[in-house]
N, C-alpha and C positions, 0 to 999 in steps of 0.2 A: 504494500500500500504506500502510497505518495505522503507526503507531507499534509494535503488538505486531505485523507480522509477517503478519495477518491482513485480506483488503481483504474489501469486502462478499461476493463470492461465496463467500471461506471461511467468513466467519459465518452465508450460507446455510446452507450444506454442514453447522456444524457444528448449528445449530439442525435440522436433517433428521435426520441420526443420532441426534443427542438425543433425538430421540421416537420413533425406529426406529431402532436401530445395525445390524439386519439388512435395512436397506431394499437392494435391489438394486442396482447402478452406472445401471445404465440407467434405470432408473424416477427414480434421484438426482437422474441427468443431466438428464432433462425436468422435472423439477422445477426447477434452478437453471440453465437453457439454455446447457450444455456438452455435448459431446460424452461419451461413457462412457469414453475414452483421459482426458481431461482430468480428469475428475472422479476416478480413479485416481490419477493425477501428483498432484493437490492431496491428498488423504488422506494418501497416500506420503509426500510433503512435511511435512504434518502432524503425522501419526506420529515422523517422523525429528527432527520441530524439539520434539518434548513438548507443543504441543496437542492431541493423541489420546495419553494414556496408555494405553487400553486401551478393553476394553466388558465392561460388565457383565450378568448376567443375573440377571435377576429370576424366581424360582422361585413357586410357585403354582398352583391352580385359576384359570382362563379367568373373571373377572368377580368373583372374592376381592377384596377389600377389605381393604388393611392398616392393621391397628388401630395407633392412636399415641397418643403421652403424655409429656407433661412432666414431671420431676422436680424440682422445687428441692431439693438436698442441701446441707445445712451439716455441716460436715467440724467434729469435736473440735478439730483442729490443723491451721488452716487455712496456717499457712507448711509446714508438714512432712505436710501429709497424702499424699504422693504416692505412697504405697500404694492411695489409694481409687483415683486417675488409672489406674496401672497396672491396675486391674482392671477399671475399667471401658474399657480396653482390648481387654480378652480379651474382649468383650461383642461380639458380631456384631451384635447389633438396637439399637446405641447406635450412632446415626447422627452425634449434636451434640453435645459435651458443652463448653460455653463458661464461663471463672472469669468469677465475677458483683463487683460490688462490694455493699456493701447487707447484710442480715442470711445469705440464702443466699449460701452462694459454689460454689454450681457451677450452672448451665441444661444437664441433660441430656434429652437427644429419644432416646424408642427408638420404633421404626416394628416390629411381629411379624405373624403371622400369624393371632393369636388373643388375645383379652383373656385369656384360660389364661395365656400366653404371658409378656405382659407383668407379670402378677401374679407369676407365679414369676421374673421380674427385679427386680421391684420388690422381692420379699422377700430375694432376692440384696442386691441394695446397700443396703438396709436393714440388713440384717444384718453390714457387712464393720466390721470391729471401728476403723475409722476414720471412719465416719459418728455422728454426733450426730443427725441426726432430716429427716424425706428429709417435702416435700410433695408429692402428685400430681394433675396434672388429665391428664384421658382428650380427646382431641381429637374433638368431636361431628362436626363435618363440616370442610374444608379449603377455604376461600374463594378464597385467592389462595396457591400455589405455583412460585416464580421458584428458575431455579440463579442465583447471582451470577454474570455474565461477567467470568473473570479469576480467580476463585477455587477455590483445588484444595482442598475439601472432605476431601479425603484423608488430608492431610499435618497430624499432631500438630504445631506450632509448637514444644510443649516450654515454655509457659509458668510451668508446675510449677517447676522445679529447674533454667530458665535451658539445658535442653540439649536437643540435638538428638534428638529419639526418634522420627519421622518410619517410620511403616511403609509400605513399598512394596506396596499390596492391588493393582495394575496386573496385567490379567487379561494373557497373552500375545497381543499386538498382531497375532499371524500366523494366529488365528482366521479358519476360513472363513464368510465377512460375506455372504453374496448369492453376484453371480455372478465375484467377486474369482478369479482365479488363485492357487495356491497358493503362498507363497514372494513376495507383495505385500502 
């Protein structure tokens, strides 16, 4: 076993779900040459130790294309702006939002359903009485798309104001996944 906990067959296992989280146990299990008991015990495992937080579902038409775009925002008050942070909080289709150093100081990513979409978010944070003046580029096509291994995309840091704000978006882990028993 590796240092996090995780030996190659789990990083199979989790790279499998990652591209399917409803892939079935047994189709799993032929794919990372375990048994369908085994490959159960490992997710279990998983799950219990907080490398499976949850699974998510991505809503949409079959072959939709999600429109995306980058924001540069520079904030009026960039030590105190943490009115804009919280808001762009309550944003479901604000995926990234990173403090920059440099003239902007925020990189946020929203991923929508629709350039409509994005336009009426962009005049949202354009408009929040704590922005000074927001740039955008629209993402033409996506070259290269990697998750960081090891990193929980989820979890606010709280760099704003030094404190913990960390929102649990963790779908309930007891979802039925394939051919999973209920209560695993």
């Amino acid at each position: 076993m590796e240092s996090s906990g995780l030996d190659h067959i789990d990083e199979a296992i989790l790279a499998e779900l990652t591209r399917n989280a409803r892939i079935p146990h047994a189709e799993l299990a032929q794919r990372v040459m375990l048994s369908r008991n085994a490959v159960r015990q490992r997710i279990t495992r998983m799950e219990r130790r907080g490398h499976i937080e949850g699974y998510t579902i991505i809503a949409g038409s079959p072959g939709q294309r999600m429109v995306s775009a980058m924001l540069l925002v520079y904030r009026k008050d960039r030590m105190r702006g943490s009115d804009v942070l919280a808001a762009l909080r309550n944003i479901p289709e604000v995926v990234l939002c990173d403090v920059l150093s440099g003239d902007f100081d925020l990189l946020v990513r929203l991923e929508a359903r629709s350039l409509e979409r994005i336009q009426d978010i962009w005049e949202q944070i354009a408009g929040l009485p704590g922005v000074h003046d927001t740039v955008t580029a629209l993402t033409l096509s996506t070259v290269i798309r990697r998750e960081t291994p090891g990193y929980d995309n989820r979890q606010d840091k709280g760099y704003d104001n030094g404190q913990d704000n960390s929102q649990n978006n963790s779908q309930d882990k007891s979802q039925d996944h394939g051919d999973r028993p209920e209560g695993s």
